[in-house]
C-alpha positions in Angstrom: 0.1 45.6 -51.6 -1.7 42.8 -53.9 0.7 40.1 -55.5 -0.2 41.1 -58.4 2.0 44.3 -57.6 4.9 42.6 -56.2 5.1 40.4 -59.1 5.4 43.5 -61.7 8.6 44.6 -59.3 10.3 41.6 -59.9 9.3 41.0 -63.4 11.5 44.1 -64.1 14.1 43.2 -62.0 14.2 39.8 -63.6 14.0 41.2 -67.0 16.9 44.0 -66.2 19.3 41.2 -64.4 19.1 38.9 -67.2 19.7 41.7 -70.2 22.3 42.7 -68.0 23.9 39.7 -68.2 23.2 38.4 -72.0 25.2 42.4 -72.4 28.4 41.4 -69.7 28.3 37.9 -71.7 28.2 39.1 -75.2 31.0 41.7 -74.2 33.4 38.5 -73.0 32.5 37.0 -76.0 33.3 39.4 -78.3 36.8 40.0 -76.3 37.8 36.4 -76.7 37.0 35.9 -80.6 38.6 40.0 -81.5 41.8 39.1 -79.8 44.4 41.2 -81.2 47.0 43.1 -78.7 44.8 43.8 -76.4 45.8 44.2 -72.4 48.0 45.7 -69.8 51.2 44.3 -71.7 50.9 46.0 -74.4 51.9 49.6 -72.7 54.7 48.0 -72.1 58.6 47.8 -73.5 60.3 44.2 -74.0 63.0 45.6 -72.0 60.7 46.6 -69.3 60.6 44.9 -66.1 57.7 45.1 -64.3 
C-alpha cells in the first residue's frame, strides 16, 4: 500500500469522527437551551420515593 492510500482511510475516518461529534455536540446543545421537563423525574409522583 502507497501513502497515498493510507491517507484516503483516515481522511474518512477523520471526517466521520469529527461530524460525529459536531452531531453528539449540537444534540447537548440543543438539550441545554430546550429545557422544559425533561428527565427521569418527571415519570415520577411528588409522593414517590425513590
Amino acid at each position: 500500500m502507497t501513502d497515498e492510500e493510507t491517507g484516503g482511510a483516515r481522511r474518512w475516518l477523520k471526517l466521520t469522527l469529527i461530524a460525529l461529534g459536531v452531531a453528539v455536540l449540537i444534540v447537548v446543545i440543543v438539550m441545554m437551551i430546550s429545557g422544559g421537563d425533561h428527565g427521569p423525574a418527571r415519570h415520577f409522583s411528588a409522593g414517590t420515593v425513590v
